[in-house]
C-alpha atoms as an extended CHARMM CRD file, in Angstrom:
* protein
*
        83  EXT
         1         1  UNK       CA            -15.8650000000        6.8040000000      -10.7150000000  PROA      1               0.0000000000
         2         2  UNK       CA            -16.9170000000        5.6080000000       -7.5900000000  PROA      2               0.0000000000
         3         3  UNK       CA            -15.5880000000        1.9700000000       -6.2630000000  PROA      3               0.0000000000
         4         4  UNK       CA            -19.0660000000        0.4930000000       -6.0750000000  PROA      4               0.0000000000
         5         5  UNK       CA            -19.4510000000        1.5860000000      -10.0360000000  PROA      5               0.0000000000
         6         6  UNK       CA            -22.5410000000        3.6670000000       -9.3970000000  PROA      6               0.0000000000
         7         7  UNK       CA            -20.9820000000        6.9850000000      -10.0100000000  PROA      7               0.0000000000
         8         8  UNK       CA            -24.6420000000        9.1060000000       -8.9740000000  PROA      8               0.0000000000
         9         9  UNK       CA            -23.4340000000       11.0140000000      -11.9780000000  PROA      9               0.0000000000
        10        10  UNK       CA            -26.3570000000       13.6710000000      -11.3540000000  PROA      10              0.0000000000
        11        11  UNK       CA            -24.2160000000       14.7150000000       -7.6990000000  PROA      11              0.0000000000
        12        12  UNK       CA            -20.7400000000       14.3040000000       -9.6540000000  PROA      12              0.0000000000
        13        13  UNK       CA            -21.4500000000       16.4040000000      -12.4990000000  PROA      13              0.0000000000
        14        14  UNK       CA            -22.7670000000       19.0710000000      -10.2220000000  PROA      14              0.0000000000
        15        15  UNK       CA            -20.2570000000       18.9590000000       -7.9500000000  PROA      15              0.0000000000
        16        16  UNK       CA            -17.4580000000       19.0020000000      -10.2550000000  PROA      16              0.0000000000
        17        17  UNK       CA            -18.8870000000       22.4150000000      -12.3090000000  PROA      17              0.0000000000
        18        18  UNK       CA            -18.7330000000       23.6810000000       -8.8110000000  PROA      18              0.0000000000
        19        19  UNK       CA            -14.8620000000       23.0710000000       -8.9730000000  PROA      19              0.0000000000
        20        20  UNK       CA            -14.6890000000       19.4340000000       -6.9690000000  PROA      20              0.0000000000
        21        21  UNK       CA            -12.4400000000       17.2970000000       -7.5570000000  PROA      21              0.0000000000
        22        22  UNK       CA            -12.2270000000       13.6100000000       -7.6200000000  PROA      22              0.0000000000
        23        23  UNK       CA             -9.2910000000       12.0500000000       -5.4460000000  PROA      23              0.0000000000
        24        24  UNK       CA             -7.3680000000        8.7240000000       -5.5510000000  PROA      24              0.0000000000
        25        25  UNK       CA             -9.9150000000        6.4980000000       -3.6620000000  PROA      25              0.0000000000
        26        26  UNK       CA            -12.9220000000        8.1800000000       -6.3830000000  PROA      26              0.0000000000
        27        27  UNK       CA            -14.3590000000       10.6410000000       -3.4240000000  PROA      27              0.0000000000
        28        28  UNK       CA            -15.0720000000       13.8750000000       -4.5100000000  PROA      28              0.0000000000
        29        29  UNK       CA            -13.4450000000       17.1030000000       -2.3480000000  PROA      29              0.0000000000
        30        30  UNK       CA            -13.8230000000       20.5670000000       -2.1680000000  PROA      30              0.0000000000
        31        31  UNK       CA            -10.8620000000       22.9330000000       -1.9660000000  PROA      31              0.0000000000
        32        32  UNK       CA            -12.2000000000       23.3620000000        2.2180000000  PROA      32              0.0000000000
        33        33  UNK       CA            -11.8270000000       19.7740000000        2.4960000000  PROA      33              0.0000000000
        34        34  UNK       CA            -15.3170000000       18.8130000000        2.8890000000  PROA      34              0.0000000000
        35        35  UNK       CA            -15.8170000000       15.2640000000        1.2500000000  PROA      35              0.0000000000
        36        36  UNK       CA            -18.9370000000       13.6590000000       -0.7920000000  PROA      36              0.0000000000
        37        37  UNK       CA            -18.7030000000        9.8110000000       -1.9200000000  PROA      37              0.0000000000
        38        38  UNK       CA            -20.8970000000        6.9790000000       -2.7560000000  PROA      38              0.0000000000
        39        39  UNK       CA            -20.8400000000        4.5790000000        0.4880000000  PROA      39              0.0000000000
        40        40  UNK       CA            -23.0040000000        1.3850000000       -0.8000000000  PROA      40              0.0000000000
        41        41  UNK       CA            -23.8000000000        0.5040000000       -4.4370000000  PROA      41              0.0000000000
        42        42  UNK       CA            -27.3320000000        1.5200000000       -3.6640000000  PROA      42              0.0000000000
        43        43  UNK       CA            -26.8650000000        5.0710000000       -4.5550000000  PROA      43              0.0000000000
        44        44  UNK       CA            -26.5080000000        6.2260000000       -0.6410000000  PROA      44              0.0000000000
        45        45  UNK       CA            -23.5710000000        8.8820000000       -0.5970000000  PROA      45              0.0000000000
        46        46  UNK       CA            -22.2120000000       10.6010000000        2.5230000000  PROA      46              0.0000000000
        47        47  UNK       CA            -20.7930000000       13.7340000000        3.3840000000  PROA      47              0.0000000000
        48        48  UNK       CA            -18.1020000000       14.2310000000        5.5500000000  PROA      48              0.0000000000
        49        49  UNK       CA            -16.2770000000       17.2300000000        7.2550000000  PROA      49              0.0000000000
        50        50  UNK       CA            -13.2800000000       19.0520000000        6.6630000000  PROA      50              0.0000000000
        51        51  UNK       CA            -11.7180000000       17.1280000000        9.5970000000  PROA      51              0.0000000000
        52        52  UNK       CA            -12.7770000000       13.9420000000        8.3460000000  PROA      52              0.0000000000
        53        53  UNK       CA            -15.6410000000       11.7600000000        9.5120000000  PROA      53              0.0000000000
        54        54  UNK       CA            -14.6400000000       12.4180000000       13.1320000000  PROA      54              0.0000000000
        55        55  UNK       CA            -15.7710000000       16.3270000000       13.2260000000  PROA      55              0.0000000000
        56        56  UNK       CA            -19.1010000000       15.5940000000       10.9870000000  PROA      56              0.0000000000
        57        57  UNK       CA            -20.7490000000       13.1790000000        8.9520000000  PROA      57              0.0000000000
        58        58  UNK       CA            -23.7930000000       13.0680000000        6.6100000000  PROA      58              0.0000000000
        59        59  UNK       CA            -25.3550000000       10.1330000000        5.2140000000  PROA      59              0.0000000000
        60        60  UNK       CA            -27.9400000000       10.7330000000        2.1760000000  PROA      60              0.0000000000
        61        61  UNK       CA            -30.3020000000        7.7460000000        1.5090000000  PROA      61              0.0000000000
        62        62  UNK       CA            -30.8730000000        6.7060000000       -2.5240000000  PROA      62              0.0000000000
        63        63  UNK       CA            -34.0930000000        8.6030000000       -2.5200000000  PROA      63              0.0000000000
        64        64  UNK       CA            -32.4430000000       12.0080000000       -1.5500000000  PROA      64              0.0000000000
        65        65  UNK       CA            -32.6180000000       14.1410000000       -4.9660000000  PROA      65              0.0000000000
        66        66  UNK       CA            -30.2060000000       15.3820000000       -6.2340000000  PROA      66              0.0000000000
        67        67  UNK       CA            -30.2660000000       18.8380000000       -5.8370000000  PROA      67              0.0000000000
        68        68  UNK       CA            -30.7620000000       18.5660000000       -2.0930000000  PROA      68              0.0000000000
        69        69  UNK       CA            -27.3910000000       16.2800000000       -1.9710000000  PROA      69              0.0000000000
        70        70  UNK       CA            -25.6120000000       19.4460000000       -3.7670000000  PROA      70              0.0000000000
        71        71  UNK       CA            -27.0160000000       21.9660000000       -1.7030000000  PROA      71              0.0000000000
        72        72  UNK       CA            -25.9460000000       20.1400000000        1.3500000000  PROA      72              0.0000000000
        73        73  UNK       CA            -22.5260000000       19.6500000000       -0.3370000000  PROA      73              0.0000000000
        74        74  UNK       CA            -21.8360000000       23.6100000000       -1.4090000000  PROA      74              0.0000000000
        75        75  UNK       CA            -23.4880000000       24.9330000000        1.6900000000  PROA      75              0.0000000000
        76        76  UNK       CA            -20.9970000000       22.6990000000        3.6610000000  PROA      76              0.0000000000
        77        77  UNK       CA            -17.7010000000       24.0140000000        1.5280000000  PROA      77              0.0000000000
        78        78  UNK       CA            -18.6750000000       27.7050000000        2.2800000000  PROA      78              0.0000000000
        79        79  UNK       CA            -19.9320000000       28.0510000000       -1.7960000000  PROA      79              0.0000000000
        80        80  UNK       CA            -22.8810000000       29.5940000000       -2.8890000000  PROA      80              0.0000000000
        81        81  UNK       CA            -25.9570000000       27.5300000000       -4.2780000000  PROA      81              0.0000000000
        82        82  UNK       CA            -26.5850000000       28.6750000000       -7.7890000000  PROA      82              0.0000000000
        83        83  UNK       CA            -28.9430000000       27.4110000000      -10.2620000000  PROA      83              0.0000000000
């Protein structure tokens, strides 16, 4: 669960069926590296790169569905969008 205890469980579930997993610090990561997490406990999330923040970041504002979020996520971690 994320640290601000709004877990966006729509993003979470999706992400972990795609074979995400959560880490220590509640971040979910992909097996490329990529990163999603909740950054405020207004529902914004971000996305980060394989290298971290520092080779590419993505922030996604509270009124980003869902599925866009996910798409953005998979697409980033090489996987294919499925419905």
């Amino acid at each position: 669960m994320s640290e601000f205890g709004n877990p966006r469980t729509d993003v979470r579930q999706a992400l972990a069926r795609a074979g995400w997993r959560e880490d220590s610090r509640g971040r979910l990561a992909a097996a490329n590296g990529t990163v999603w997490s909740e950054v405020d406990d207004l529902y914004d999330s971000g996305l980060d790169g394989p290298g971290g923040a520092w080779s590419w970041s993505v922030h996604f504002d509270s009124d980003v569905p869902a599925a866009v979020i996910v798409a953005a996520c998979l697409a980033a971690a090489g996987q294919a969008v499925t419905r």
